[in-house]
C-alpha positions in Angstrom: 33.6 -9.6 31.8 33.6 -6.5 30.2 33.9 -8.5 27.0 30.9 -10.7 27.3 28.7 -7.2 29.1 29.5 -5.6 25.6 28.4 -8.7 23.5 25.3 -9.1 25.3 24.3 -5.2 24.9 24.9 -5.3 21.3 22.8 -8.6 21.3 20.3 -6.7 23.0 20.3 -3.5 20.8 19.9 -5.5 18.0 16.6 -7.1 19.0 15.4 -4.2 19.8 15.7 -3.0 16.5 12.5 -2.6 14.1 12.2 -5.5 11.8 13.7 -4.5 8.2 10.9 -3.3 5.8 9.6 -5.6 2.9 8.1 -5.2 -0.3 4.4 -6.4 0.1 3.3 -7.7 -3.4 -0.7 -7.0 -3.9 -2.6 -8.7 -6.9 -5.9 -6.6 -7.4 -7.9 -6.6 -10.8 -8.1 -2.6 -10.9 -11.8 -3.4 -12.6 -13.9 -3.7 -9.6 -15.2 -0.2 -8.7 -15.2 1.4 -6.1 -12.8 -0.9 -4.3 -9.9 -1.3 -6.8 -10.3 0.5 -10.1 -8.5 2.7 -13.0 -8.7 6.5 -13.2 -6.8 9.3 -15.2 -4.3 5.9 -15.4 -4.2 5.6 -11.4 -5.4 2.6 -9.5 -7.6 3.6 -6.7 -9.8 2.6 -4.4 -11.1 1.2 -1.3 -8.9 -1.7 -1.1 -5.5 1.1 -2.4 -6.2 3.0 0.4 -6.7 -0.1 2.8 -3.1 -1.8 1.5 -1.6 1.8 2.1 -2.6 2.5 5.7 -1.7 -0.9 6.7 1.8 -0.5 5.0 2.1 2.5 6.7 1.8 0.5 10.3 4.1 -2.1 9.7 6.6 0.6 8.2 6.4 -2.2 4.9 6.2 -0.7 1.0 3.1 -2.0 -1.0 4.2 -2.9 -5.2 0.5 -3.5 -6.6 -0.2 -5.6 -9.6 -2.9 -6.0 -11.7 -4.1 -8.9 -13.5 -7.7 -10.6 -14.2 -9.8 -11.7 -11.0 -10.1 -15.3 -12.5 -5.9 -15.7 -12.1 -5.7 -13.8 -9.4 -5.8 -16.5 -7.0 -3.6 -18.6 -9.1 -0.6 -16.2 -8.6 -0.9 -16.1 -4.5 -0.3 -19.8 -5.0 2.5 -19.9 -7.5 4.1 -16.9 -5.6 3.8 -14.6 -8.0 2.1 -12.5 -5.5 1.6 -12.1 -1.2 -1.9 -11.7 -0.9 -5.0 -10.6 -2.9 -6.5 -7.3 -1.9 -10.2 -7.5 -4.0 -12.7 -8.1 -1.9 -11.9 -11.7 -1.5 -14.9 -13.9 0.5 -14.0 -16.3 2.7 -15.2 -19.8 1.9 -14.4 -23.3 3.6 -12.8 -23.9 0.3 -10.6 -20.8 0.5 -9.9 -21.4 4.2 -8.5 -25.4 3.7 -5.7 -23.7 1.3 -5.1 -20.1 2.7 -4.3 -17.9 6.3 -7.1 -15.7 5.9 -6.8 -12.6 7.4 -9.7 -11.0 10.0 -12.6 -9.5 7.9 -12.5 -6.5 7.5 -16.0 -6.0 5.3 -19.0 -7.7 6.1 -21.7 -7.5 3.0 -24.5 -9.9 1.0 -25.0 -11.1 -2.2 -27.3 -9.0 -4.1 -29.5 -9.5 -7.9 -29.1 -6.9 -10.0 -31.3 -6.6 -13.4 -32.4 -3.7 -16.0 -34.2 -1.0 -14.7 -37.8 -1.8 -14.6 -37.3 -5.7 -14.2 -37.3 -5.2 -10.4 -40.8 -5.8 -10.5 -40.5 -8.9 -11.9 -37.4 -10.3 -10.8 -37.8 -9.3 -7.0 -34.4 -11.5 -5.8 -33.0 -14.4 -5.7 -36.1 -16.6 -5.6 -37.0 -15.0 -8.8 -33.5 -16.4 -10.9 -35.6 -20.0 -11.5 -35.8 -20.1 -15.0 -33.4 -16.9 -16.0 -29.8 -16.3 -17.2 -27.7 -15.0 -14.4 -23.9 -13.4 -14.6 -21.6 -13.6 -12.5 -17.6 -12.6 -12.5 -15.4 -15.3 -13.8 -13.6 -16.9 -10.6 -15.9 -15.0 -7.3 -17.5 -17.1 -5.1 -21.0 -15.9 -6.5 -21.3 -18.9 -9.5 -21.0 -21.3 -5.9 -23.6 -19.2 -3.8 -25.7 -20.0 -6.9 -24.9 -23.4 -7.0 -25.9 -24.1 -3.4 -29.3 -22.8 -4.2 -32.2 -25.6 -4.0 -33.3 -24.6 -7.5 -29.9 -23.8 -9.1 -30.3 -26.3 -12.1 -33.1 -24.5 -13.2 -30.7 -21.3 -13.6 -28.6 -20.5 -16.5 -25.8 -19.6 -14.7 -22.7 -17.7 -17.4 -19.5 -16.4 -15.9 -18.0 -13.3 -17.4 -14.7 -11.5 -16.9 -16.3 -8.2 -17.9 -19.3 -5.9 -18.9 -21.6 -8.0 -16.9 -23.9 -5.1 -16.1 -23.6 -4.2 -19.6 -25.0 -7.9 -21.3 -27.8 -7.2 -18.3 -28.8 -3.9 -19.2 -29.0 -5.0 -22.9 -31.0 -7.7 -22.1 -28.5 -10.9 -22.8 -29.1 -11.9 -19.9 -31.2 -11.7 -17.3 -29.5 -10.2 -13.9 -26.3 -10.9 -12.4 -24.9 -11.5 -8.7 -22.1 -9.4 -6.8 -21.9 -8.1 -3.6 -24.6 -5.4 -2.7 -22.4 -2.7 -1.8 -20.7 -2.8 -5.4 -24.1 -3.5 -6.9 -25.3 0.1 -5.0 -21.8 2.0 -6.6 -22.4 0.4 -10.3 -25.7 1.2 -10.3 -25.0 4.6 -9.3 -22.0 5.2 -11.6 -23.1 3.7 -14.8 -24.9 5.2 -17.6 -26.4 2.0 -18.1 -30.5 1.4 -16.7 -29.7 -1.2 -13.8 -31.9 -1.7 -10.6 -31.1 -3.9 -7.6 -34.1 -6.4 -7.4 -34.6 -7.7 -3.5 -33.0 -8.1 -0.7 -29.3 -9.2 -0.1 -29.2 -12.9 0.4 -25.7 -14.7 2.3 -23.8 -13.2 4.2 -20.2 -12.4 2.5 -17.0 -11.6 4.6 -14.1 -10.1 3.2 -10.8 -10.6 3.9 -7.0 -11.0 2.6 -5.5 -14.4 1.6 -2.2 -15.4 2.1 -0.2 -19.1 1.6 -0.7 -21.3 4.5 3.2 -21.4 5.1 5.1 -20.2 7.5 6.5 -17.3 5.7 2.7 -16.7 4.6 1.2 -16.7 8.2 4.1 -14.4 9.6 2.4 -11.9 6.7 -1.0 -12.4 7.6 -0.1 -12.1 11.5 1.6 -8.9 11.1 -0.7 -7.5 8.7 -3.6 -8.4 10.8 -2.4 -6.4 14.0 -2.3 -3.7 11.8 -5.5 -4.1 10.4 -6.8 -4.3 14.2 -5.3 -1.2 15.0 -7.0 0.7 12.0 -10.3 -0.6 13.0 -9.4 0.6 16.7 -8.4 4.1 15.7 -11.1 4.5 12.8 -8.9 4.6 9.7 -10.8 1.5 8.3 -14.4 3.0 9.2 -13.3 6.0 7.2 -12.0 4.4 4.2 -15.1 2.5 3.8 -16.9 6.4 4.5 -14.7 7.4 1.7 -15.5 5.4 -0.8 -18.9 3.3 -0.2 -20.6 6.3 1.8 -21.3 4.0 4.6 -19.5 2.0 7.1 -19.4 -2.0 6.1 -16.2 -3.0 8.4 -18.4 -4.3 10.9 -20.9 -7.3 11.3 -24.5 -6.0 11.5 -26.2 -6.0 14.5 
């Protein structure tokens, strides 16, 4: 008796114990300010500090990588990486293949052009007829391609200087999500404008495989991320960074 009391006890201590911390590999680009980008050589940023306070829940240790957005995705699926932290929209494509995550930042597409094009190019009914950039591998080259008119846009994806080719007039706006438009705009030396409203609603989450080791992830990241929405941590990272509060669907 006294045998099988001690077994069980130990049995029962050892469930009780905290699951053993991981290693939580997180592919980011490290070129899309202000959510993952490059300073004095440190990688920073709203999605950093997200990855860090939800590390800090589970009691896991984050190892960040960075590689190009366009092979991003291809290294969740090979393994390479756990999930992708870089402001990755859901899309019915995206959700067939991945576990996505809860959103945790609700935003819209928005034109951007050079300063003093506004008037002329006044949003997205305006890109009939016009060269439009967009970053090599986001979801923005589809939104475009779902547009009634989108053969009659010249449509050119870009790993890079995007707002650069824009401002220099190669071509003629291009198409990210407002919130970065607003920080690009604001932080380059470049004369950009955003032209219009924001047009489809984007909602931003983190991928992970759709296996079992990959849904265990997401589940256990997810409480987490509940529980920095619920406390504030995630309203005040977004503060931080963007200056206003985008972890929340507008009313």
């Amino acid at each position: 008796m006294f045998r099988s009391l001690s077994l069980a006890a130990v049995l029962a201590g050892a469930a009780a114990l905290p699951a053993a911390a991981e290693t939580i590999r997180v592919g980011m680009s490290g070129g899309y300010f202000p959510f993952t980008f490059v300073r004095q050589d440190q990688l920073q940023g709203f999605e950093v500090d997200l990855m860090n306070a939800l590390a800090e829940k589970t009691g896991d240790t984050v190892e960040f990588s960075t590689m190009s957005f366009s092979g991003l995705i291809g290294a969740l699926e090979a393994g390479r990486i756990d999930t992708v932290a870089n402001q990755i929209t859901i899309t019915p494509e995206r959700e067939a293949k991945f576990a996505f995550s809860q959103p945790y930042v609700y935003d819209g597409a928005q034109v951007v052009v050079k300063k003093g094009n506004e008037t002329e190019i006044t949003g997205v009914d305006s890109l009939k007829g016009r060269s439009v950039a967009v970053n090599l591998g986001s979801n923005f080259e589809q939104l475009l391609r779902e547009l009634p008119f989108a053969d009659e846009i010249d449509i050119r994806t870009y790993e890079s200087n995007i707002e650069q080719d824009t401002a220099l007039g190669r071509v003629d706006a291009f198409v990210m999500d407002r919130v970065s438009s607003a920080q690009v705009i604001k932080e380059s030396p470049l004369p950009l404008a955003l032209a219009g409203e924001p047009f489809s609603e984007i909602r931003n989450a983190l991928p992970f495989r759709n296996d079992a080791e990959g849904q265990a992830l997401r589940d256990r990241l997810d409480a987490a991320l509940t529980e920095l929405k619920a406390d504030g941590t995630l309203k005040a990272i977004s503060e931080k960074w963007l200056g206003l509060d985008v972890t929340a669907p507008a009313n």
